[in-house]
Biopython code that builds the backbone (N, CA, C, O; Angstrom):
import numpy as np
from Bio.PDB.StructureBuilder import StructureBuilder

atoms = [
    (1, "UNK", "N", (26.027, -5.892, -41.014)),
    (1, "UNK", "CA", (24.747, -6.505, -40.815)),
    (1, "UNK", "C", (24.532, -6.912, -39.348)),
    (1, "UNK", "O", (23.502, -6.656, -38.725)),
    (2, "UNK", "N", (25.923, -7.772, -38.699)),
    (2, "UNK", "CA", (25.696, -7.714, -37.609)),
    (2, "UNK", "C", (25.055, -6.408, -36.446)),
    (2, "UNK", "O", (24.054, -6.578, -35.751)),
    (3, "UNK", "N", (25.733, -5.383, -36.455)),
    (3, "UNK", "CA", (25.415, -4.192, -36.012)),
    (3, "UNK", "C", (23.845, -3.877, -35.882)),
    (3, "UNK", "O", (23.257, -3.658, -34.823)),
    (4, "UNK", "N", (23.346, -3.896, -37.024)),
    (4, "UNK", "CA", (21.603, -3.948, -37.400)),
    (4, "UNK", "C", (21.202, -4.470, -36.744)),
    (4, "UNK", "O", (20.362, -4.089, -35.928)),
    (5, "UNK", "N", (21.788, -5.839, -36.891)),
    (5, "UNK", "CA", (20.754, -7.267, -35.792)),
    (5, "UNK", "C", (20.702, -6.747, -34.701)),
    (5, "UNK", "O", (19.561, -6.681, -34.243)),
    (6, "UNK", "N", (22.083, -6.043, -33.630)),
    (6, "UNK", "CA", (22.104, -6.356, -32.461)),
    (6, "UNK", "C", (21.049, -5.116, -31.928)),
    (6, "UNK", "O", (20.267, -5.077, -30.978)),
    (7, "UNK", "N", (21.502, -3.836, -33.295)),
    (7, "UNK", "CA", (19.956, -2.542, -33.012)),
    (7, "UNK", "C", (18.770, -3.024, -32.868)),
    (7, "UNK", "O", (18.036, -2.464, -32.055)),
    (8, "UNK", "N", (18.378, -3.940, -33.458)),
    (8, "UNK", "CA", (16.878, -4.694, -33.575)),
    (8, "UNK", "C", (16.759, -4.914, -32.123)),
    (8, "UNK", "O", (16.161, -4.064, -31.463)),
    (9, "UNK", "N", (17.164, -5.759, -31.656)),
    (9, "UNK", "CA", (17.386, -7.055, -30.749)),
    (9, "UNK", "C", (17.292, -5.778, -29.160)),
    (9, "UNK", "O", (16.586, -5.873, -28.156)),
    (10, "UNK", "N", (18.401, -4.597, -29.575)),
    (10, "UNK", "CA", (17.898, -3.542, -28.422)),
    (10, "UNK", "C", (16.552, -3.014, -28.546)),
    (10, "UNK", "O", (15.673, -2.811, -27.709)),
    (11, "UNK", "N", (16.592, -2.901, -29.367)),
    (11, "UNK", "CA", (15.011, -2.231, -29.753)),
    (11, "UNK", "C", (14.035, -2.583, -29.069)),
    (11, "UNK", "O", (13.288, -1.864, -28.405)),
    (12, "UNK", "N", (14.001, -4.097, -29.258)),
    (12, "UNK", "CA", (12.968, -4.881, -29.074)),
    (12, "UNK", "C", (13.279, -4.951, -27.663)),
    (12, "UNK", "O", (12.259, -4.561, -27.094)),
    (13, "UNK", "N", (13.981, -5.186, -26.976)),
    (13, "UNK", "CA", (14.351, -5.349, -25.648)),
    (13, "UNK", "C", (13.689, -3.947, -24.628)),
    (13, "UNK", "O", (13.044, -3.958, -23.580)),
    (14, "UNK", "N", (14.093, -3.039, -25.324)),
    (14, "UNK", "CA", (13.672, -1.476, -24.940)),
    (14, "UNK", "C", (12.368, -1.439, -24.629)),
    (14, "UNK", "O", (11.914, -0.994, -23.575)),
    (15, "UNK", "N", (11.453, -2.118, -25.952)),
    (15, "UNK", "CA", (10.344, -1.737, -25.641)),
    (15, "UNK", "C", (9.495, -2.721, -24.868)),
    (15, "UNK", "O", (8.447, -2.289, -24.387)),
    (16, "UNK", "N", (9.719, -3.605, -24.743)),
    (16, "UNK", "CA", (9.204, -5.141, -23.354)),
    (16, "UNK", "C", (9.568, -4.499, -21.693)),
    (16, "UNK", "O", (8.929, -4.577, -20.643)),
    (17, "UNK", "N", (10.858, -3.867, -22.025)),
    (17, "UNK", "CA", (11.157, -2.962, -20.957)),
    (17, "UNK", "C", (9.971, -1.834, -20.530)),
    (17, "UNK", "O", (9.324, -1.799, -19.484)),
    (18, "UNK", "N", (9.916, -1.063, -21.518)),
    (18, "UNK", "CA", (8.967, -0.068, -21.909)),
    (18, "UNK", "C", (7.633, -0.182, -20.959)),
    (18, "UNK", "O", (7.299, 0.599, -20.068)),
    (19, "UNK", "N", (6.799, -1.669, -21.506)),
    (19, "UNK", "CA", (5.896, -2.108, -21.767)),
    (19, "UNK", "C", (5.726, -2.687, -20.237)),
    (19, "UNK", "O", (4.798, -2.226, -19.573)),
    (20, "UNK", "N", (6.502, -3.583, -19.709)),
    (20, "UNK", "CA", (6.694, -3.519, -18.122)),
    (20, "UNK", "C", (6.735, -2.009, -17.085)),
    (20, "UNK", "O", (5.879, -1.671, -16.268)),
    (21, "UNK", "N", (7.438, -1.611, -17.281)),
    (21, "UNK", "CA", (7.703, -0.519, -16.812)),
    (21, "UNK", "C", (5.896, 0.042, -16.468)),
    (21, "UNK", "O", (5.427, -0.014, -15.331)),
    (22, "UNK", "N", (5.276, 0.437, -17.408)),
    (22, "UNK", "CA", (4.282, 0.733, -17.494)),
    (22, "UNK", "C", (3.387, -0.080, -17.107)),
    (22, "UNK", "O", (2.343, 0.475, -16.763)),
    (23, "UNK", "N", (3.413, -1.742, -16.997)),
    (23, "UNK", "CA", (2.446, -2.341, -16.138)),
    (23, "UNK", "C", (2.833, -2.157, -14.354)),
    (23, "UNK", "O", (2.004, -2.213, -13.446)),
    (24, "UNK", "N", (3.906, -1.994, -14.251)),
    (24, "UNK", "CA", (4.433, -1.597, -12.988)),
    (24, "UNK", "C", (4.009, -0.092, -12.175)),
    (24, "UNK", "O", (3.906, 0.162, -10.975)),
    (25, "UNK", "N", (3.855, 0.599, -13.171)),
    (25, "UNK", "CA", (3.673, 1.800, -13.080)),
    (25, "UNK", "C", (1.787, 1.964, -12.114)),
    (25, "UNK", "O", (1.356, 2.667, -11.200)),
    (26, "UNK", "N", (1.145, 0.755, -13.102)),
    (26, "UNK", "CA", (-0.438, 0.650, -12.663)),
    (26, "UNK", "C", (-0.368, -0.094, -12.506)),
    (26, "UNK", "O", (-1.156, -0.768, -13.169)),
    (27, "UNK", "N", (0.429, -0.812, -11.661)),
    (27, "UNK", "CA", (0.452, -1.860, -10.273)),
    (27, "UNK", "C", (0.333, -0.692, -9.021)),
    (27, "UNK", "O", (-0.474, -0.550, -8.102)),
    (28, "UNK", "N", (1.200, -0.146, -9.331)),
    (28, "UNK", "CA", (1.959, 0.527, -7.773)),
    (28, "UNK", "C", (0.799, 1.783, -7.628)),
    (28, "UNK", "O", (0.396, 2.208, -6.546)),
    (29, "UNK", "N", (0.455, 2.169, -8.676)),
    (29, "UNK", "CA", (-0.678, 3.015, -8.535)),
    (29, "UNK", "C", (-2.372, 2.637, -8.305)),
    (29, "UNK", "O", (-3.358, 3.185, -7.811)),
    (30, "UNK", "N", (-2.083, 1.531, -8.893)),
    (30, "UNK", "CA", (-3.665, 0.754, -7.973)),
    (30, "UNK", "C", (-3.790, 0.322, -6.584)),
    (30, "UNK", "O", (-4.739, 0.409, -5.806)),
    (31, "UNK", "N", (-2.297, -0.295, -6.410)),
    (31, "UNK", "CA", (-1.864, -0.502, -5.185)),
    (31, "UNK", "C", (-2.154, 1.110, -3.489)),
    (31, "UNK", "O", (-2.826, 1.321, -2.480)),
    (32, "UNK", "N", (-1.121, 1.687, -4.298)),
    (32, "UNK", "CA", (-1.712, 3.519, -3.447)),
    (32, "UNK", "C", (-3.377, 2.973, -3.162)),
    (32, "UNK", "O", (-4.026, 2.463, -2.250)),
    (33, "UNK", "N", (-3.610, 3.518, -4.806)),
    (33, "UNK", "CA", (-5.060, 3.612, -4.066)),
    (33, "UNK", "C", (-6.360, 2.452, -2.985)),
    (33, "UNK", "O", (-7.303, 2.822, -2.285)),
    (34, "UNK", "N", (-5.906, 1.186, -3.247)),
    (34, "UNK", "CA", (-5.962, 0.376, -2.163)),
    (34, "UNK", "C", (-5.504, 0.922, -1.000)),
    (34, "UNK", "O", (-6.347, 1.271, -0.173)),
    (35, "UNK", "N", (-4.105, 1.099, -0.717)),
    (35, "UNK", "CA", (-3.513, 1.375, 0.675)),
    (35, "UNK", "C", (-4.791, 2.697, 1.207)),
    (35, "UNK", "O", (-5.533, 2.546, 2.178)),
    (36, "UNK", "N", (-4.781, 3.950, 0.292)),
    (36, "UNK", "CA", (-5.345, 4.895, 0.921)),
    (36, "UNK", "C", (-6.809, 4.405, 1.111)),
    (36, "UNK", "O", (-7.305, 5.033, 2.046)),
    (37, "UNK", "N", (-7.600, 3.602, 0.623)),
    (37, "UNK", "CA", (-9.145, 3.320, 1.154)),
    (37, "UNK", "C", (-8.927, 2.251, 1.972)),
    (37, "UNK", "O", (-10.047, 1.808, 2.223)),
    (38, "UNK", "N", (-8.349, 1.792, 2.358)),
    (38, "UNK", "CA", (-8.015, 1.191, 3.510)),
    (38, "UNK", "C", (-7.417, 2.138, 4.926)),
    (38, "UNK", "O", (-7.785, 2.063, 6.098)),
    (39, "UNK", "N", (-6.509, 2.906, 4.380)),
    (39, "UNK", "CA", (-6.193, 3.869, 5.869)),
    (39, "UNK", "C", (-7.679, 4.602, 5.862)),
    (39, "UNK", "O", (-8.250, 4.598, 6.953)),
    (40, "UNK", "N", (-8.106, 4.991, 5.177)),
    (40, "UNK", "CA", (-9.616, 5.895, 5.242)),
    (40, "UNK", "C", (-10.539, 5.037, 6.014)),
    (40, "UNK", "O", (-11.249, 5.536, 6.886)),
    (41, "UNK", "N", (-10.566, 3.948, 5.781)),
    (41, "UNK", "CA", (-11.290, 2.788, 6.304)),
    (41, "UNK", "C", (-11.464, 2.641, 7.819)),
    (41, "UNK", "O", (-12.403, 2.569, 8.611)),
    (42, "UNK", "N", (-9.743, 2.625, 7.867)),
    (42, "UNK", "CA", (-9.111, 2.602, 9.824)),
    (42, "UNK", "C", (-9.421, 3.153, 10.233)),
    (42, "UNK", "O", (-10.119, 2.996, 11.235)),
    (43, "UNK", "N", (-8.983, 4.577, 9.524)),
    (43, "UNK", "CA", (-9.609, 5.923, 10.306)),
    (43, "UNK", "C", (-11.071, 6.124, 10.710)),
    (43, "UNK", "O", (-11.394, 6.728, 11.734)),
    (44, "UNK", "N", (-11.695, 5.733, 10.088)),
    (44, "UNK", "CA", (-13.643, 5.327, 10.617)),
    (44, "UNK", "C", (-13.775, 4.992, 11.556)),
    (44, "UNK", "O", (-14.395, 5.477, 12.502)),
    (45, "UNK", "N", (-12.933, 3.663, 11.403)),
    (45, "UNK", "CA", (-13.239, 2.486, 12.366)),
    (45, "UNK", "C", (-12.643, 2.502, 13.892)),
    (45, "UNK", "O", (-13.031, 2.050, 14.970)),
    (46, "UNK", "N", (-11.530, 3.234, 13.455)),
    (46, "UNK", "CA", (-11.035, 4.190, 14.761)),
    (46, "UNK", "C", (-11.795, 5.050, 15.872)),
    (46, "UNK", "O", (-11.989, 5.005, 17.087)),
    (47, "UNK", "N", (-12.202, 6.069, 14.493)),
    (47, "UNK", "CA", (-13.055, 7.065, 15.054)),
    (47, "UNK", "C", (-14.332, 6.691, 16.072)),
    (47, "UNK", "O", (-14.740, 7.089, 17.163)),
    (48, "UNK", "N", (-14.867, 5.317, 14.701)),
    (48, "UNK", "CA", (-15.995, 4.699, 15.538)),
    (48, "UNK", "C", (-15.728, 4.249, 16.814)),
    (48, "UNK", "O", (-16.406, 4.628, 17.768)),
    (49, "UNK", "N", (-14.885, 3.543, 16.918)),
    (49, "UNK", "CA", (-14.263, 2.699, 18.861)),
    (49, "UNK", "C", (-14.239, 3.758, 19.442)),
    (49, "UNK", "O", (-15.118, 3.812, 20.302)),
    (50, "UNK", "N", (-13.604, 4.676, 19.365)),
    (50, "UNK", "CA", (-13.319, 6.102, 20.093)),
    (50, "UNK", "C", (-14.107, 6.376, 20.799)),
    (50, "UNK", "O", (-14.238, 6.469, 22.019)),
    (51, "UNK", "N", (-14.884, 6.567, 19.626)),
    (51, "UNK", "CA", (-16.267, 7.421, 19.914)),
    (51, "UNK", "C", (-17.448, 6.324, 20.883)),
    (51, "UNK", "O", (-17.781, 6.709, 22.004)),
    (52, "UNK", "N", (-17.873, 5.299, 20.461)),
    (52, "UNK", "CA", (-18.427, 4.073, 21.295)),
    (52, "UNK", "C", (-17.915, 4.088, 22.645)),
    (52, "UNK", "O", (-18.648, 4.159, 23.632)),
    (53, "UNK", "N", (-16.196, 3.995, 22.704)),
    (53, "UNK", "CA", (-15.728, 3.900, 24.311)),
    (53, "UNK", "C", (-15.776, 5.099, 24.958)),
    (53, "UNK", "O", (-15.220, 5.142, 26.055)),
    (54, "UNK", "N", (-16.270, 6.016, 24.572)),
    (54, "UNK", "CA", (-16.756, 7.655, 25.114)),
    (54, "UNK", "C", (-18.365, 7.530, 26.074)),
    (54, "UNK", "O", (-18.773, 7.844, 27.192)),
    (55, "UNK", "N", (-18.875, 6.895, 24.876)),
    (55, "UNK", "CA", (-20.277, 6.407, 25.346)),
    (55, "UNK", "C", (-20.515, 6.290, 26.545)),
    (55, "UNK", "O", (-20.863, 6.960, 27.517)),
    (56, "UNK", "N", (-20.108, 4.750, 26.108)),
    (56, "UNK", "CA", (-19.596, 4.046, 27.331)),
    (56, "UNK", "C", (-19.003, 4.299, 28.673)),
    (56, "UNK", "O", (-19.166, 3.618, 29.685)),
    (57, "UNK", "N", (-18.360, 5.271, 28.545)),
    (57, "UNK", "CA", (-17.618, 5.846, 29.516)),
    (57, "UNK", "C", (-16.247, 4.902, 30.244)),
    (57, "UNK", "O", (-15.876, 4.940, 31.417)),
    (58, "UNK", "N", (-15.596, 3.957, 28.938)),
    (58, "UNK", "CA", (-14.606, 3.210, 28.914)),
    (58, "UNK", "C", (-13.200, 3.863, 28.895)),
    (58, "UNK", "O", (-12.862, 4.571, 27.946)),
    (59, "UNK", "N", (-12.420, 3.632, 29.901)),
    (59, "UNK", "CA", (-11.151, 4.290, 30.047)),
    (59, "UNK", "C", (-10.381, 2.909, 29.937)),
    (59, "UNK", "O", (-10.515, 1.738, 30.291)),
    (60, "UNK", "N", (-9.030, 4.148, 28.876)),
    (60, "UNK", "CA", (-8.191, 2.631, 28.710)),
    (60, "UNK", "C", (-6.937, 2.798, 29.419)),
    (60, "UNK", "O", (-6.069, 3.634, 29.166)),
    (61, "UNK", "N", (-6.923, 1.567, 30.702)),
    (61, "UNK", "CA", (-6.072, 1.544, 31.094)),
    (61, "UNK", "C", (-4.482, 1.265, 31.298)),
    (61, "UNK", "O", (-3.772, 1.201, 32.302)),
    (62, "UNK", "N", (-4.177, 1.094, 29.590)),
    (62, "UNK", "CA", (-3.228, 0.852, 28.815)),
    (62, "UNK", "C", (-2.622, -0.710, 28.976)),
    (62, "UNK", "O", (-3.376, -1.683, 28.975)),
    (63, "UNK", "N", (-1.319, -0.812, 29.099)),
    (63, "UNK", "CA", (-0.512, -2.195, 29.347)),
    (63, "UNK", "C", (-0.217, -2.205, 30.545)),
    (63, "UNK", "O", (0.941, -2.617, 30.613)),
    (64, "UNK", "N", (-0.724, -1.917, 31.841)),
    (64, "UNK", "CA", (-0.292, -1.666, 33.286)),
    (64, "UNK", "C", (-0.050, -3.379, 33.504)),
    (64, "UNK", "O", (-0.633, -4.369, 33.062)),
    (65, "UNK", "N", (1.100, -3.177, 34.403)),
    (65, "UNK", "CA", (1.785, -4.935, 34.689)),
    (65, "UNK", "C", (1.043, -5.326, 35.619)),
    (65, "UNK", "O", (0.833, -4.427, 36.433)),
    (66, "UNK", "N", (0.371, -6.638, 35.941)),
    (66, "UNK", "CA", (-0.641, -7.080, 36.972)),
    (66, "UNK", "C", (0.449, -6.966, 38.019)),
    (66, "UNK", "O", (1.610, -7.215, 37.695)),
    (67, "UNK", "N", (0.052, -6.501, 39.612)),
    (67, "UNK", "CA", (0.332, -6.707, 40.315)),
    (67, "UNK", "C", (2.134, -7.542, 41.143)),
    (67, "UNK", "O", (3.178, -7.214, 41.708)),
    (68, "UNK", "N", (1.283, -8.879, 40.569)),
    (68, "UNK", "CA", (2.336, -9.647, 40.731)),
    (68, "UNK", "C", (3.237, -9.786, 39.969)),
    (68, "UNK", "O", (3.798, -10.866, 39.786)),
    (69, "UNK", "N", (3.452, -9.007, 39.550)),
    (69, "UNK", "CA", (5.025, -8.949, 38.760)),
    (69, "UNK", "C", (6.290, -8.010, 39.023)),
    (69, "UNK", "O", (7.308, -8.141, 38.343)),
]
sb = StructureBuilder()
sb.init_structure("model")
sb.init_model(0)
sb.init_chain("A")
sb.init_seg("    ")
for serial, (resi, resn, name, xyz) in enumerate(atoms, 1):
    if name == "N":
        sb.init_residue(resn, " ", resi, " ")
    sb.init_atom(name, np.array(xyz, "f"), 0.0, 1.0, " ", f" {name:<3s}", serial, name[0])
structure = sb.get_structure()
């Protein structure tokens, strides 16, 4: 009888496992798709500055050290 119990007791354990597993599963996959409309996002917003400091005729003169250093 013992034996039975402890099958149950996996059973039940298995499937909470199961059952997580699968909320994890559409975590990490809602998650992706957040991450990717967000890089899609950057990439716009990128494009847009880019393109604006073109306009402009803005050159970037990177991290150059002032002078006095």
């Amino acid at each position: 009888m013992q034996n039975d119990d402890q099958i149950v007791e996996l059973q039940i354990k298995i499937a909470f496992q199961e059952d997580l597993i699968q909320e994890l599963n559409e975590t990490v996959i809602s998650q992706q798709a957040q991450i990717d409309r967000l890089n899609k996002a950057f990439s716009m917003i990128n494009d847009r500055i880019t393109s604006v400091c073109e306009e402009i005729g803005y050159v970037n003169q990177g991290e150059e050290i002032p002078p006095h250093y």
